[in-house]
DSSP file (Angstrom, degrees, kcal/mol; ACC not computed):
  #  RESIDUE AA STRUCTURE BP1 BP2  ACC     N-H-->O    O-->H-N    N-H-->O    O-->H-N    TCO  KAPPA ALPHA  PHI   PSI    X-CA   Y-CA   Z-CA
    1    1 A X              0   0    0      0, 0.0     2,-0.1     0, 0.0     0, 0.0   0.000 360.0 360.0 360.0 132.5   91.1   49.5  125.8
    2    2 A X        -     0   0    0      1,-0.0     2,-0.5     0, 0.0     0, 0.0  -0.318 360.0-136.6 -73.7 159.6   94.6   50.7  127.2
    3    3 A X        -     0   0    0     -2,-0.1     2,-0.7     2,-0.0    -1,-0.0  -0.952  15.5-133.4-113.9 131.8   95.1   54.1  127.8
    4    4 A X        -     0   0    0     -2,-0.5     2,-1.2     1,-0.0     0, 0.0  -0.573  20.3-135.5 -87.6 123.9   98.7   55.5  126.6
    5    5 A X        -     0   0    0     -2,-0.7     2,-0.2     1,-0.0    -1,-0.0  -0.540  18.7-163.2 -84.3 104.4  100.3   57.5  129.3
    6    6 A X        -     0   0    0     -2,-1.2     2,-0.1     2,-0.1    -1,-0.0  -0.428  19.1-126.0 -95.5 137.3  101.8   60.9  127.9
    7    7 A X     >  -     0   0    0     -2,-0.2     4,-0.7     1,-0.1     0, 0.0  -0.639  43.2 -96.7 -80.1 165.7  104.6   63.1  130.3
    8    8 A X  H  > S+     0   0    0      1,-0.2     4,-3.5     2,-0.2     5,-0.1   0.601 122.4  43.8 -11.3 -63.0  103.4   66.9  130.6
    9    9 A X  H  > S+     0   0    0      2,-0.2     4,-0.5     1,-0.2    -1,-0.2   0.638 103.8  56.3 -85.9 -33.8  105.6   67.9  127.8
   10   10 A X  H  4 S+     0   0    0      2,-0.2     4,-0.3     3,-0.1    -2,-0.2   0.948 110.2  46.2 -73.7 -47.0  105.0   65.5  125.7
   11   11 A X  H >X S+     0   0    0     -4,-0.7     4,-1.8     1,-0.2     3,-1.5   0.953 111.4  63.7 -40.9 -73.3  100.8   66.4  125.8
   12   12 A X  H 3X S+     0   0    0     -4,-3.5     4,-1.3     2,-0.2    -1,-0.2   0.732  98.5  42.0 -14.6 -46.6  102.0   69.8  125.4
   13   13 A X  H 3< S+     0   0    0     -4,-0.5     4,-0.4     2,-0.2    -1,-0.2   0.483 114.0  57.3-110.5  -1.5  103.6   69.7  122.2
   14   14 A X  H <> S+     0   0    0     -3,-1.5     4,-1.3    -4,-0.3    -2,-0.2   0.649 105.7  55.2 -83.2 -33.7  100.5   67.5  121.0
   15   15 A X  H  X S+     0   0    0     -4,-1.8     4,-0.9     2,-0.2    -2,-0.2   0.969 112.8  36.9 -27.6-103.9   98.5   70.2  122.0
   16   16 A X  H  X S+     0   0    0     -4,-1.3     4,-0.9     2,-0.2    -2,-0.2   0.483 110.0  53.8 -19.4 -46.0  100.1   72.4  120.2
   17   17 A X  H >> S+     0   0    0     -4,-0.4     3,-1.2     2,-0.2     4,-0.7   0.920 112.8  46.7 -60.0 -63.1  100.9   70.9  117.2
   18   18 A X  H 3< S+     0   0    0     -4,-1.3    -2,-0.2     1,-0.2     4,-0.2   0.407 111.8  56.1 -62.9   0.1   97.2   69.8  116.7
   19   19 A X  H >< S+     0   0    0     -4,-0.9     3,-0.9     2,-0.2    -1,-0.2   0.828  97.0  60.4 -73.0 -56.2   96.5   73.6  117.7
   20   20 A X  H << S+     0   0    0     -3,-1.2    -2,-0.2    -4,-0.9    -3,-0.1   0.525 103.0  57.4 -69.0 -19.1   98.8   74.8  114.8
   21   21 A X  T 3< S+     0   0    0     -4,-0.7    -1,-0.3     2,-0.1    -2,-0.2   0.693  76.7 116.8-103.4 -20.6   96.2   72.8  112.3
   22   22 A X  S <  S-     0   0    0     -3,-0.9     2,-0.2    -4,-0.2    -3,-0.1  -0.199  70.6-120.7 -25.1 130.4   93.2   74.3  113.1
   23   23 A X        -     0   0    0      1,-0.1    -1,-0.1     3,-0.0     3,-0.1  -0.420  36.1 -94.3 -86.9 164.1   91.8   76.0  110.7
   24   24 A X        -     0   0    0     -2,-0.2    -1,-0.1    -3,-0.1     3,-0.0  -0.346  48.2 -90.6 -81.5 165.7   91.1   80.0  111.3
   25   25 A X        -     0   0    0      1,-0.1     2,-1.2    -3,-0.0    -1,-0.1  -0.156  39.5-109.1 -74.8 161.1   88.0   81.3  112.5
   26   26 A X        +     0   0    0     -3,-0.1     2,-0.5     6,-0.0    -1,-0.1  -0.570  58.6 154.9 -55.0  84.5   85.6   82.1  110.1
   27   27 A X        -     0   0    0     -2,-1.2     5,-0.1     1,-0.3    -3,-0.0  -0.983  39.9-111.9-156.1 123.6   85.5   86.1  110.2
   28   28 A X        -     0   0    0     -2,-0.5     4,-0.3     1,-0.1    -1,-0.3   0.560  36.6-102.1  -1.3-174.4   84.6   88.9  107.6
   29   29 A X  S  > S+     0   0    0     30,-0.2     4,-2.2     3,-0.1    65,-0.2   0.677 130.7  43.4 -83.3 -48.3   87.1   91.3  106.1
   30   30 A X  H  > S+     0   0    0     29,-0.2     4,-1.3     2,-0.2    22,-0.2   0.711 117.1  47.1 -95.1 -28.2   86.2   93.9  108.2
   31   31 A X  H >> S+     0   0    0      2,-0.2     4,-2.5     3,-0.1     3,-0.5   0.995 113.9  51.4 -47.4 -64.9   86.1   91.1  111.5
   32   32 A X  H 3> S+     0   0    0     -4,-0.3     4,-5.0     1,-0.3     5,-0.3   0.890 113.2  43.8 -51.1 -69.7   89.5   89.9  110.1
   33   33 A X  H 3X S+     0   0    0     -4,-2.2     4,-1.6     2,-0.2    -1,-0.3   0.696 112.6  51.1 -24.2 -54.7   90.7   93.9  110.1
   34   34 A X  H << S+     0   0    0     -4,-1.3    -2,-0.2    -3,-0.5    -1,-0.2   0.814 122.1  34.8 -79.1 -60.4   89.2   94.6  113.7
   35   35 A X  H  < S+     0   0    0     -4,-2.5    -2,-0.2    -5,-0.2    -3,-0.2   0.992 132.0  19.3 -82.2 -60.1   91.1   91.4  114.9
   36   36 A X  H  < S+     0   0    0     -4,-5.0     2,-0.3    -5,-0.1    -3,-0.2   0.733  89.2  91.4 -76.7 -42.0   94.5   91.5  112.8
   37   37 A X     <  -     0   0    0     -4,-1.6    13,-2.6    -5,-0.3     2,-0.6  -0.563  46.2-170.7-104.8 151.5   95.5   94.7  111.2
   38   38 A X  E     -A   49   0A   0     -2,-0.3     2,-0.5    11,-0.2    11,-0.2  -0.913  19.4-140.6-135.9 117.8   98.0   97.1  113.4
   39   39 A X  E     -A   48   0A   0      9,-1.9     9,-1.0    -2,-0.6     5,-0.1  -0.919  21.4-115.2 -89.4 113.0   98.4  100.7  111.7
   40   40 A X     >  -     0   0    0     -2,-0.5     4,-1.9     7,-0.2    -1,-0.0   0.149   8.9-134.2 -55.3 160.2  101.8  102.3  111.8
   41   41 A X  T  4 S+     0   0    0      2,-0.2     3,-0.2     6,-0.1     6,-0.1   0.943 116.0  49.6 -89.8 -69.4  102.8  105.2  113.5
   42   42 A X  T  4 S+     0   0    0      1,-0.2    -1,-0.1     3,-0.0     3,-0.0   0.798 119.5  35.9 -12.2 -62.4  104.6  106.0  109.9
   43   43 A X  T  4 S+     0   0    0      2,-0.0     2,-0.3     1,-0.0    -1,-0.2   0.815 123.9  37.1-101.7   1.2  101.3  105.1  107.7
   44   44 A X     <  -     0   0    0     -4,-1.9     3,-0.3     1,-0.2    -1,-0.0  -0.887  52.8-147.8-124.9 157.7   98.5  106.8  110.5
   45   45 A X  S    S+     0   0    0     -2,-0.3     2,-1.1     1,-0.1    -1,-0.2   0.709 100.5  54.9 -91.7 -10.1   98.0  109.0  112.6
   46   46 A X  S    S-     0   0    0      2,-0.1    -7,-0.2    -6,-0.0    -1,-0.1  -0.374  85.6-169.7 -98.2  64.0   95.9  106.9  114.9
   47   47 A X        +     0   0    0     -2,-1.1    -7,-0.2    -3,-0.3     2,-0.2  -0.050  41.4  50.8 -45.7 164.0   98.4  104.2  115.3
   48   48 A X  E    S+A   39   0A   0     -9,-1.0    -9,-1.9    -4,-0.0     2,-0.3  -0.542  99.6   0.4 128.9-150.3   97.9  100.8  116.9
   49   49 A X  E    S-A   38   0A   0    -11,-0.2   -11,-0.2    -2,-0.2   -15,-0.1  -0.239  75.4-114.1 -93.7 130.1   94.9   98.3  115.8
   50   50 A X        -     0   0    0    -13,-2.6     2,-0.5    -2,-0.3    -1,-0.1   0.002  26.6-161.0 -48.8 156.4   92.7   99.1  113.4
   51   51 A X    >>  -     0   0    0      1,-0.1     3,-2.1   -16,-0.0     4,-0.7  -0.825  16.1-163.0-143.4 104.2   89.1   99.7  114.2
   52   52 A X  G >4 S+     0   0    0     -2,-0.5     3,-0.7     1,-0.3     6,-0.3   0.779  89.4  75.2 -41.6 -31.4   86.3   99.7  111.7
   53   53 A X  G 34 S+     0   0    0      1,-0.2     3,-0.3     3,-0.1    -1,-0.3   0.363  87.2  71.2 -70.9   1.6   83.8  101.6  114.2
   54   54 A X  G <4 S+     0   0    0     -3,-2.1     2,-0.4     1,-0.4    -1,-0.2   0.702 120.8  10.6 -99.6 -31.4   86.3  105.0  113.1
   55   55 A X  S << S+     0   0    0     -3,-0.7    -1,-0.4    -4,-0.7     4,-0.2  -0.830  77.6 177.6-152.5 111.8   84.7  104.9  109.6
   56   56 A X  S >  S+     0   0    0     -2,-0.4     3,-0.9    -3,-0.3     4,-0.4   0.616  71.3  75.7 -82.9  -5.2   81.5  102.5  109.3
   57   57 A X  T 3> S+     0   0    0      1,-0.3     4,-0.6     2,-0.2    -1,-0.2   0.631  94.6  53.0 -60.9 -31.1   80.7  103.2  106.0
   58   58 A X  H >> S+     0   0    0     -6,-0.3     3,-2.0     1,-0.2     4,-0.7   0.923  85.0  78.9 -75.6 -23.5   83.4  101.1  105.1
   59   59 A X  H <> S+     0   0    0     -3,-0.9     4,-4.6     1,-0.3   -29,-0.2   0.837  99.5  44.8 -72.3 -37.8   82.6   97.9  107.2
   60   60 A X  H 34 S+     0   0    0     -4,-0.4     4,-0.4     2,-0.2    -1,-0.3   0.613 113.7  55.9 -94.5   2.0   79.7   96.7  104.3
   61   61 A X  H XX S+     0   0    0     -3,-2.0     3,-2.5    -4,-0.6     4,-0.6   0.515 107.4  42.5 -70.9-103.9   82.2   97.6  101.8
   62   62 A X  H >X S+     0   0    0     -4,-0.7     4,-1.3     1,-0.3     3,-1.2   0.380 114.5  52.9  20.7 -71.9   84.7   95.6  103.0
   63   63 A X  H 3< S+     0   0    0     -4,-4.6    -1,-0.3     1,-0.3    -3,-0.2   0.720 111.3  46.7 -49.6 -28.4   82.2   92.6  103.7
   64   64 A X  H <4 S+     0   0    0     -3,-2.5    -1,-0.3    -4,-0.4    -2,-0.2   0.294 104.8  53.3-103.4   3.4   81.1   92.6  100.6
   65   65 A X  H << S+     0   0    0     -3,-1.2    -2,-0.2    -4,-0.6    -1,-0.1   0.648 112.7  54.1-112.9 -14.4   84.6   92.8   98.5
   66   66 A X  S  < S+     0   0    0     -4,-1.3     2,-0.5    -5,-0.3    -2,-0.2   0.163  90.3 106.7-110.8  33.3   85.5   89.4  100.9
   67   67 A X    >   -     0   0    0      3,-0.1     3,-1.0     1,-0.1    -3,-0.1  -0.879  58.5-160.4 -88.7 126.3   82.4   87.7   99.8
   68   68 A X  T 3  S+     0   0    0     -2,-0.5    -1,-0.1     1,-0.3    -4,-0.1   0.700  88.9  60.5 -81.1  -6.6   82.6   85.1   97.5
   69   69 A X  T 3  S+     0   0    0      1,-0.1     2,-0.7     2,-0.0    -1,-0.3   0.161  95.2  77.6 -84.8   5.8   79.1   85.2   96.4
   70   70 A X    <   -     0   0    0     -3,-1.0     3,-0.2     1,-0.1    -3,-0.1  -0.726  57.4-172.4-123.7 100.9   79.7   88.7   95.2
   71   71 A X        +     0   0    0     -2,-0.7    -1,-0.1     1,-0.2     2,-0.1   0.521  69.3  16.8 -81.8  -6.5   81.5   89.0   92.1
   72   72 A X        -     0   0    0     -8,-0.1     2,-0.9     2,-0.0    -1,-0.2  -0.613  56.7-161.8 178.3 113.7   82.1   93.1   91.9
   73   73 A X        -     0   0    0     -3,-0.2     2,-0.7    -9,-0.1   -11,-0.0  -0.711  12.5-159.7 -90.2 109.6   81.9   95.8   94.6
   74   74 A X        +     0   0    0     -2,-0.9     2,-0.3     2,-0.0    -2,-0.0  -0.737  11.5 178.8 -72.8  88.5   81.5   99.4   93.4
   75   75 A X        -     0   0    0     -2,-0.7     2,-0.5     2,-0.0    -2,-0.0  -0.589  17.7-171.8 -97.9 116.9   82.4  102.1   95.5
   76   76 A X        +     0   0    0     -2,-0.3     2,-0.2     2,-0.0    -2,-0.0  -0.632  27.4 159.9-133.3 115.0   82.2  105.5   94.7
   77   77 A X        -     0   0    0     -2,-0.5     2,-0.1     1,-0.1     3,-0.1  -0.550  37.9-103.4-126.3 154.0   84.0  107.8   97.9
   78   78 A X    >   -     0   0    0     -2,-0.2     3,-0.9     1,-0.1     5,-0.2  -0.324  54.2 -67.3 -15.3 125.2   85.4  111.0   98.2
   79   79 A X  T 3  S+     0   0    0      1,-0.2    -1,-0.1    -2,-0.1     0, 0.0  -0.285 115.1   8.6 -45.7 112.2   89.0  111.9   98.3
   80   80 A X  T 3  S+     0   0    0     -2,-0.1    -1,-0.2    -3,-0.1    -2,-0.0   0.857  88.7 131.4  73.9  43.2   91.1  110.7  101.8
   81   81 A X  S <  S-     0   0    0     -3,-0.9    -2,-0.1   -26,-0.0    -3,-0.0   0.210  80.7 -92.0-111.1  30.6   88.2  108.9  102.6
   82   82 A X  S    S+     0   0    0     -5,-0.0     5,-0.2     4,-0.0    -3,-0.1   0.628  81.1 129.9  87.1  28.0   90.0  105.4  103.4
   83   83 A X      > +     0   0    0      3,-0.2     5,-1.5    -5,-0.2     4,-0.3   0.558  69.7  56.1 -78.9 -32.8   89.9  103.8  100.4
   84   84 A X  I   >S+     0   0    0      3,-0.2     5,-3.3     4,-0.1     6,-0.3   0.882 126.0  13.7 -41.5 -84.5   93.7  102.9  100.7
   85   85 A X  I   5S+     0   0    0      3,-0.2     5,-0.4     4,-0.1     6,-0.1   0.950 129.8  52.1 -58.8 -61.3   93.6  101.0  104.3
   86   86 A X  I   5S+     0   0    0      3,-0.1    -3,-0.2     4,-0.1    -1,-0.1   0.953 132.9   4.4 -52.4 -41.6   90.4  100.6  104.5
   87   87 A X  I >>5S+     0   0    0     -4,-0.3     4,-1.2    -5,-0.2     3,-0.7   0.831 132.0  45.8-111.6 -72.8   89.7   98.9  101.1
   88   88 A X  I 3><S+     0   0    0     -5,-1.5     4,-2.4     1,-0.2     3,-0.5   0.898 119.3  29.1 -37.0 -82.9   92.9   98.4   99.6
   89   89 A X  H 3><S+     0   0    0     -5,-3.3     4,-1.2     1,-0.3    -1,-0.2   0.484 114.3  56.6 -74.9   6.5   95.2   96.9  102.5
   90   90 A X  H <> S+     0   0    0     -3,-0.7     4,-1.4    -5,-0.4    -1,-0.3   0.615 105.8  53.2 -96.3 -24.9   92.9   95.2  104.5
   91   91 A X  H  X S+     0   0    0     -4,-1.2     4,-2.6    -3,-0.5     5,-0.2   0.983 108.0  53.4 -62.6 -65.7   92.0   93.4  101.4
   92   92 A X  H  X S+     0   0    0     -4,-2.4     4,-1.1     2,-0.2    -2,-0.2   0.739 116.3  36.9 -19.4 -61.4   95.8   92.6  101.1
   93   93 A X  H  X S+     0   0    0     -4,-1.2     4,-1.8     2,-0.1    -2,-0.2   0.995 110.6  59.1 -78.5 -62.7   96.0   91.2  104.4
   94   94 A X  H  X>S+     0   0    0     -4,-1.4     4,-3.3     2,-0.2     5,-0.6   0.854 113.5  41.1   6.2-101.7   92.6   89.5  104.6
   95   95 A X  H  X5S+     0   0    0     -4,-2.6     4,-1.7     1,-0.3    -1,-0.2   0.913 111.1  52.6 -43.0 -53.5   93.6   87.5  101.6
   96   96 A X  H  X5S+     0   0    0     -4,-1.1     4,-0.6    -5,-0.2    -1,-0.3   0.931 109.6  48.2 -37.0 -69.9   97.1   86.8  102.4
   97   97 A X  H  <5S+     0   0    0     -4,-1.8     3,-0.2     1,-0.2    -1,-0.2   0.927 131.2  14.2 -54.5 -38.3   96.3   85.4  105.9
   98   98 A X  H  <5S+     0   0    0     -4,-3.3    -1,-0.2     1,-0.2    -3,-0.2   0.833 138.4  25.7-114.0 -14.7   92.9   82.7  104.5
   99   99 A X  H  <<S-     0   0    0     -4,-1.7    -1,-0.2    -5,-0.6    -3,-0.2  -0.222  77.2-164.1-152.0  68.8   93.2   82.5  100.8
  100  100 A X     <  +     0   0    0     -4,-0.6     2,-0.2    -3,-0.2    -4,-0.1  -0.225  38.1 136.5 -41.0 109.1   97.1   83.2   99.8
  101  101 A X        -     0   0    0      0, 0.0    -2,-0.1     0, 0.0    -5,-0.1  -0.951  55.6 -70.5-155.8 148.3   96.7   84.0   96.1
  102  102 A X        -     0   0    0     -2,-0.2     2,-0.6     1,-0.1     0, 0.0   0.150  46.9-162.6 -34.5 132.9   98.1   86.5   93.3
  103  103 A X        -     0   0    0      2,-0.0     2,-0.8   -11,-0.0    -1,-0.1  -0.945  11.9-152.2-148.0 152.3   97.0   89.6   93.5
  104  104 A X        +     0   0    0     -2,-0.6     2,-0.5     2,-0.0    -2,-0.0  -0.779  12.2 176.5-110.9  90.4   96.8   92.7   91.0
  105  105 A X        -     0   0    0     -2,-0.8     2,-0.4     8,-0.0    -2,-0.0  -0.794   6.6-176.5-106.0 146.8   96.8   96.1   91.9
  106  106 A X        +     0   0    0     -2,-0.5     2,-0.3     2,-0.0    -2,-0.0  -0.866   6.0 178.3-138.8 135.6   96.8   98.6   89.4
  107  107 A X        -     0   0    0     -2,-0.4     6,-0.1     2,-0.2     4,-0.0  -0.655  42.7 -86.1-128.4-155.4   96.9  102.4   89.6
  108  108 A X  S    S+     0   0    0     -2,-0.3     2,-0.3     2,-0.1    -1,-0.1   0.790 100.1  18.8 -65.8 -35.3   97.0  105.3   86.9
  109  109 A X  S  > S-     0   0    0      1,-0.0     4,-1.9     0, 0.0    -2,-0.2  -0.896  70.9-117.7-137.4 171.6  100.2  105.5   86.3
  110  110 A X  H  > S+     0   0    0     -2,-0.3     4,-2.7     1,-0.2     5,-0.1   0.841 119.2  48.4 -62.3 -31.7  103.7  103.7   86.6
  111  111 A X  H  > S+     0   0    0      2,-0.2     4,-2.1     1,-0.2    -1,-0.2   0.997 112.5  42.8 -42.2 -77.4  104.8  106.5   88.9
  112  112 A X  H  > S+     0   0    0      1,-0.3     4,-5.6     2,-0.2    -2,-0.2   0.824 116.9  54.0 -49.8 -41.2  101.8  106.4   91.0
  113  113 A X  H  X S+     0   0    0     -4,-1.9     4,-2.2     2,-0.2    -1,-0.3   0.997 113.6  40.1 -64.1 -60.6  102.4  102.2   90.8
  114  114 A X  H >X S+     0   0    0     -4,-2.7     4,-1.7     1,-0.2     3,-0.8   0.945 113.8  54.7 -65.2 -48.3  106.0  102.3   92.0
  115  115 A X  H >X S+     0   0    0     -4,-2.1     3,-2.9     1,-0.2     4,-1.6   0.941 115.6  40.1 -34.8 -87.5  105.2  105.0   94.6
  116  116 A X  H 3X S+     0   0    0     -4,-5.6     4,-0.8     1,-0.3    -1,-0.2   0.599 112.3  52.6 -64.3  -3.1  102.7  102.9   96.0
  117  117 A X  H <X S+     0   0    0     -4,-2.2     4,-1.0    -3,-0.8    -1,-0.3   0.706 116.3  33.7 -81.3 -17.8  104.2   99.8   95.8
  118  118 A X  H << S+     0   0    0     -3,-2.9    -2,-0.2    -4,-1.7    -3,-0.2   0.753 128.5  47.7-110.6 -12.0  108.0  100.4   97.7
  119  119 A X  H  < S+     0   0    0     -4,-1.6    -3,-0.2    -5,-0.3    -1,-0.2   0.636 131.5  10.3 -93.3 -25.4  105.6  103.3  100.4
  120  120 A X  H  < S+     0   0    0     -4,-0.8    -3,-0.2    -5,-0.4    -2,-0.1   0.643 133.6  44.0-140.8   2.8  102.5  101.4  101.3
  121  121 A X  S  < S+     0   0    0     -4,-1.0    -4,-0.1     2,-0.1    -3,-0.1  -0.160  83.1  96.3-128.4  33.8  103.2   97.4  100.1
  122  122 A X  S >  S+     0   0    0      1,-0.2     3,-1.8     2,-0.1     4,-0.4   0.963  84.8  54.6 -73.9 -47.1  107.2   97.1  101.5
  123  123 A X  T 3  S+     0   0    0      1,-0.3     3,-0.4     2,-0.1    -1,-0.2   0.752 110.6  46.9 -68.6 -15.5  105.7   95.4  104.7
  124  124 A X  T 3  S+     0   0    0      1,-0.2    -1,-0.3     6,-0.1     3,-0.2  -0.171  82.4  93.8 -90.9  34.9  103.8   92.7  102.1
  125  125 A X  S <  S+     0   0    0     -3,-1.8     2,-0.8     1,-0.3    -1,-0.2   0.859  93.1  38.5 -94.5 -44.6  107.0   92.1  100.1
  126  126 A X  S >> S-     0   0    0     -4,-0.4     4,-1.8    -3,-0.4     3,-0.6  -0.788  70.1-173.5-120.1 111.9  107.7   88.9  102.5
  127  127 A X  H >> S+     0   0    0     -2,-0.8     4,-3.5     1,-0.3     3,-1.4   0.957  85.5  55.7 -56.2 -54.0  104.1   87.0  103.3
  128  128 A X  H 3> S+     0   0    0      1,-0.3     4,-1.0     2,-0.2    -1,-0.3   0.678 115.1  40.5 -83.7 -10.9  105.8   84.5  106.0
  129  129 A X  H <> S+     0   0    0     -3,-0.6     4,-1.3     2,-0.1    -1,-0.3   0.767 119.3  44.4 -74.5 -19.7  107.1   87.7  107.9
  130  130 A X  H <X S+     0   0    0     -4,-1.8     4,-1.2    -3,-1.4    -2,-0.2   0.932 114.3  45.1 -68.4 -67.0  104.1   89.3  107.3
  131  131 A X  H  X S+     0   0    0     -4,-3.5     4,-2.9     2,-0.2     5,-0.4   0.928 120.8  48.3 -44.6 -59.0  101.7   86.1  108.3
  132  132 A X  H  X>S+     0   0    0     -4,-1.0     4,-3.7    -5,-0.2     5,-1.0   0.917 104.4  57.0 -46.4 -54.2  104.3   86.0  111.3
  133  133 A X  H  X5S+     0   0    0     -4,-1.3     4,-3.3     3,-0.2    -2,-0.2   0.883 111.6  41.7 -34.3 -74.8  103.9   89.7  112.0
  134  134 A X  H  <5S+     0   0    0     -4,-1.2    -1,-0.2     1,-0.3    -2,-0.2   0.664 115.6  49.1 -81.1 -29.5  100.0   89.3  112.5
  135  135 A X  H  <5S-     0   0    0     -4,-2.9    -1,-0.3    -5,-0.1    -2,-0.2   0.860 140.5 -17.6 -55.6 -48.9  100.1   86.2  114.4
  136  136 A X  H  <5S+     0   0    0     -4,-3.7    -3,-0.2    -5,-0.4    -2,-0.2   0.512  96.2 127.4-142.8  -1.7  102.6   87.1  116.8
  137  137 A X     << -     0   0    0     -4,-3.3     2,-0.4    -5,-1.0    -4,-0.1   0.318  56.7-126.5 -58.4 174.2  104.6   89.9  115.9
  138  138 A X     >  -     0   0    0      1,-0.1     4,-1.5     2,-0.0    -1,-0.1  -0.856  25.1-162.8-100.8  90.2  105.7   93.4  117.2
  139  139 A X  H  > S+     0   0    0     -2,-0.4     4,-2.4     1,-0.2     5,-0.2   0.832  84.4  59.4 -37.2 -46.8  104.6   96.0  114.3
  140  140 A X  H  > S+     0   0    0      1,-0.2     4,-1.8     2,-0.2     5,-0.3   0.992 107.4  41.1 -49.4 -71.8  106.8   98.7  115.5
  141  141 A X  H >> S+     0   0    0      2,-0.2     4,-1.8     1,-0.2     3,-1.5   0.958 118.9  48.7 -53.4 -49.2  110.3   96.7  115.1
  142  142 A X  H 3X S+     0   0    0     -4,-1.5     4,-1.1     1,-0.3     3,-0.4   0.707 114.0  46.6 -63.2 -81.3  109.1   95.0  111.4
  143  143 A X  H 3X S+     0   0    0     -4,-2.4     4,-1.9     1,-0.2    -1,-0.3   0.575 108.7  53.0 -48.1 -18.0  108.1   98.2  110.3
  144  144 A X  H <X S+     0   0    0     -4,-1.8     4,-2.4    -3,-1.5     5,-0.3   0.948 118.2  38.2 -59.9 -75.6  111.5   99.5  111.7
  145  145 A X  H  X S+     0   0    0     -4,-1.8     4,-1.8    -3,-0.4    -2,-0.2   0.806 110.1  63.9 -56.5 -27.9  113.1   96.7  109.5
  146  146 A X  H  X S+     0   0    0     -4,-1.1     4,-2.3    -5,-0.5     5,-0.3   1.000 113.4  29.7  -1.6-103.1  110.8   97.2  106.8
  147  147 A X  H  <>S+     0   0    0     -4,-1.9     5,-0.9     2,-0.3     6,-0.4   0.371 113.5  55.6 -55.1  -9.4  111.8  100.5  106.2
  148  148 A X  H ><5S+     0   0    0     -4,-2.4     3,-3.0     4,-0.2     5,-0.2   0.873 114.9  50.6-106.3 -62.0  115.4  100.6  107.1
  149  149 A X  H 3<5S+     0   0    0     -4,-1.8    -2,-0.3    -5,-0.3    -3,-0.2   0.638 110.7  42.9 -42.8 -27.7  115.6   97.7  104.6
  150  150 A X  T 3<5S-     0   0    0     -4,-2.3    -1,-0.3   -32,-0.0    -3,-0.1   0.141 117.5-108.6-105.7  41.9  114.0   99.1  102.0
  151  151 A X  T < 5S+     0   0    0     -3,-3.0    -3,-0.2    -5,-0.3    -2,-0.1   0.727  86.8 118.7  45.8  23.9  115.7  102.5  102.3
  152  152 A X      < +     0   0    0     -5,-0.9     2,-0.4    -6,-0.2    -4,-0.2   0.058  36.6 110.3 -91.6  33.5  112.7  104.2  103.6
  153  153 A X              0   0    0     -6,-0.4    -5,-0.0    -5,-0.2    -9,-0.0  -0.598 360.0 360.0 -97.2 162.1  114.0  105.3  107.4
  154  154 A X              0   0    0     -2,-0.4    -1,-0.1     0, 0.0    -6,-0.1   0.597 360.0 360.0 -72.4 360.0  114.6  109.2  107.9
């Protein structure tokens, strides 16, 4: 059998390509969170990458609301107890990155709906900056553009 001889660069970008097709690693919600999701200065006060170990109660929510063998998680928590990030946008991202499909969030009122939608879902208005964002991004500057684009900036 011949062997094809490939330059440096050429190997490289074979490499790479066939890198790019991997599929992602298998990982929880609350894994997925741990590894992916970056908290704003803007939406925390404990900026920088989220960490499940700050409230652990949430982690077997979480697992259980990105299991597919589980068809409805009830929760029933206490006011500012992290039910918005923790449950809500981690969900958000989670899904976006491994199983990009519609998704419905609904809150009491239309107020409450628009309010949360243009304050806490601007950075999920565009997935493939978003998907970019988590891969490789800088949070600070997209949330900068975020918000200066959707007329949230001081």
């Amino acid at each position: 059998m011949a062997m094809i001889h490939l330059e440096p660069q050429t190997a490289q970008m074979f490499s790479r390509a066939l890198g790019a097709l991997k599929p992602p690693p298998n990982l929880t919600l609350s894994q997925w969170a741990d590894s992916y999701r970056r908290l704003s200065a803007e939406a925390s006060a404990a900026q920088g990458r989220w960490n499940t170990d700050n409230a652990p109660f949430q982690r077997e929510i979480m697992d259980a609301i990105g299991d597919v063998h589980i068809r409805k998680v009830v929760a029933m928590m206490c006011a500012q107890s992290g039910k918005t990030d923790g449950l809500i946008l981690n969900t958000i991202g989670y899904y976006m990155s491994y199983y990009p499909a519609p998704i419905m969030i609904v809150q009491p009122t239309v107020n409450l709906g628009e309010s949360f939608s243009k304050d806490r879902l601007a950075i999920y208005n565009d997935p493939l900056t978003y998907a970019d964002l988590i891969l490789n991004g800088d949070p600070e500057e997209y949330l900068k553009n975020v918000t200066a684009s959707c007329g949230l900036e001081d």
